[in-house]
C-alpha positions as CSV (number, residue, x, y, z in Angstrom):
1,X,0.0,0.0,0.0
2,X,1.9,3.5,-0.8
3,X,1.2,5.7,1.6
4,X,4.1,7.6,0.7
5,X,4.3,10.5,-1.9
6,X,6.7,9.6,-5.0
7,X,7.1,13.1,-5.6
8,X,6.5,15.9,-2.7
9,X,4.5,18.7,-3.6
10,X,2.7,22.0,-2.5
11,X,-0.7,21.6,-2.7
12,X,-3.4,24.0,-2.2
13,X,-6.9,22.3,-1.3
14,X,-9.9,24.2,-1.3
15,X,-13.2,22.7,0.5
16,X,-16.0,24.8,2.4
17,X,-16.9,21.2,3.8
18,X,-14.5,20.9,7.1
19,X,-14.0,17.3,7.1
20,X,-13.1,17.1,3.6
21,X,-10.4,19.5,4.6
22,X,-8.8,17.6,7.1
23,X,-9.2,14.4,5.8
24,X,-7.1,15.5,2.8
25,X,-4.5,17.3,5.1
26,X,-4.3,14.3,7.2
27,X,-3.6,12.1,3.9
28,X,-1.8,14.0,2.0
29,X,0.5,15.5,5.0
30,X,1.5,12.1,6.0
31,X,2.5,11.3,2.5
32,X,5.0,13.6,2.6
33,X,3.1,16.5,0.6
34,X,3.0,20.6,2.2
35,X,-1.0,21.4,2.3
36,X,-2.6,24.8,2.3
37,X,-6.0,24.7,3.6
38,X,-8.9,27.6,2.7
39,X,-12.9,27.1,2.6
40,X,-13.5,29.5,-0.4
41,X,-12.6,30.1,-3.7
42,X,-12.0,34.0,-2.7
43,X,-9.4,32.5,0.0
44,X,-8.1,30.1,-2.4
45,X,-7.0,33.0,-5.3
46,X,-5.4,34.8,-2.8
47,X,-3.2,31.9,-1.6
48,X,-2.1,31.3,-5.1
49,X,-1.6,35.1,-5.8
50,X,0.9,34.6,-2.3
51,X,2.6,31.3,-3.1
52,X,3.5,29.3,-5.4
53,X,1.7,25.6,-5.8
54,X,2.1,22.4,-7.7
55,X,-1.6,21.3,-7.4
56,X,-4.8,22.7,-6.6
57,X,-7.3,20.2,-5.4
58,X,-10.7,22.3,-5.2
59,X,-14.6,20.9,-4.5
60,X,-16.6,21.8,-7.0
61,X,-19.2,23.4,-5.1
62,X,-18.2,26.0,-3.3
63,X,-20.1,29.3,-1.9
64,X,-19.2,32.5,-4.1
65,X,-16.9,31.5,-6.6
66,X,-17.2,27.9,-7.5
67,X,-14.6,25.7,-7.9
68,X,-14.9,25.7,-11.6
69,X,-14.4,29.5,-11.5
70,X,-11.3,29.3,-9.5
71,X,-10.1,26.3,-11.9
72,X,-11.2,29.2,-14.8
73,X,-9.0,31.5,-13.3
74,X,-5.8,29.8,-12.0
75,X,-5.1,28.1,-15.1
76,X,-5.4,31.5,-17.1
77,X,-2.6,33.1,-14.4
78,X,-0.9,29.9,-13.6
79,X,-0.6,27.5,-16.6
80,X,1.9,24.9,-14.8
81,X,-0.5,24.9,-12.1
82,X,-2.2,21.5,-11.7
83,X,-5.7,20.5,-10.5
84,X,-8.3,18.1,-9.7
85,X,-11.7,19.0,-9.1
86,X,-14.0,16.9,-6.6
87,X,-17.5,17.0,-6.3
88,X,-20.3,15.2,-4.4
89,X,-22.8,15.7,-7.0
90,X,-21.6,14.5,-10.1
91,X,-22.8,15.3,-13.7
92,X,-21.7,14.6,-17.4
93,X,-21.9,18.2,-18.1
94,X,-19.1,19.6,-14.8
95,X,-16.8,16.6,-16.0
96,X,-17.0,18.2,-19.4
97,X,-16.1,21.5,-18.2
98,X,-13.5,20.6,-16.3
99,X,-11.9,18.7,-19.0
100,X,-12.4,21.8,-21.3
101,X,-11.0,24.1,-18.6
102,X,-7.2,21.8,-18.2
103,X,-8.3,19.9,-15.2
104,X,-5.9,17.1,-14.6
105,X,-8.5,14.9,-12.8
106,X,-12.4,14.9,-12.0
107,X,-12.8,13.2,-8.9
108,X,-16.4,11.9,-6.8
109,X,-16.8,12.1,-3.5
110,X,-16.8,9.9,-1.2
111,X,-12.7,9.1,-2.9
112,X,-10.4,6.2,-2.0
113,X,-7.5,7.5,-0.1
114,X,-5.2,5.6,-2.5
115,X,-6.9,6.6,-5.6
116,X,-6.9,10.4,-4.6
117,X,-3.2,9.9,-3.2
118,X,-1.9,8.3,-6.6
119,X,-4.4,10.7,-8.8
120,X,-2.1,13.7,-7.0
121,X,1.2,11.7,-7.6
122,X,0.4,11.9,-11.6
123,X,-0.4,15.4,-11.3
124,X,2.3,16.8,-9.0
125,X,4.4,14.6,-11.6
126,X,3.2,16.9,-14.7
127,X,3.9,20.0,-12.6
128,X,7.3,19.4,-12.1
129,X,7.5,17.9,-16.1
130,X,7.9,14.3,-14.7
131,X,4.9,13.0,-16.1
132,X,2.2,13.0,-18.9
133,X,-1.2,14.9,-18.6
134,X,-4.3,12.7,-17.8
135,X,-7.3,12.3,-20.7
């Protein structure tokens, strides 16, 4: 079971649902990755106008801007920048959009801690040009 990141990165999750927050901290701090926690999508643009990040993990629905929008916008001012989009609520349509918009993954909740833990190897991998892009 690897519990372990293969390749450590800086990852900026966005989630206005608490225990999605921590649960990904928990994971994805033990595996070896630096985690940036916010609740909205106003909170999360200004942590990646502050810092630089190799992923953005971001919940679909958020309140004010959605995570769609903030996927919109980071990928227009950070093209390296890469990110999976999870929702709850599932629908042909916000997979489709967040394929248009450069999203490396689409990911429903409730997630398998080793999908969502090898899901943000792959894309940490493309952010530091060790990898492929998903499709």
């Amino acid at each position: 079971m690897q519990l372990t990141a293969k390749i450590p990165g800086r990852i900026l999750v966005i989630d206005d649902e608490k225990s999605a927050r921590l649960l990904l901290e928990r994971v994805l701090t033990r595996a070896g990755h630096e985690v940036v926690l916010v609740e909205t999508g106003e909170e999360g643009l200004e942590q990646l106008a502050k810092q630089p990040f190799d992923l953005l993990i971001s919940d679909k629905n958020l309140p004010g801007i959605d995570g769609l929008e903030v996927l919109r916008l980071a990928r227009t001012k950070y093209p390296r920048l890469q990110a999976i989009v999870i929702t709850g609520f599932p629908t042909p349509e916000t997979k489709h959009t967040t394929q248009d918009l450069g999203a490396f993954s689409y990911v429903t909740k409730p997630f398998g801690i080793l999908d969502i833990l090898g899901t943000c190897d792959a894309a940490i991998g493309v952010a530091k040009g060790l990898g492929q892009p998903s499709r």
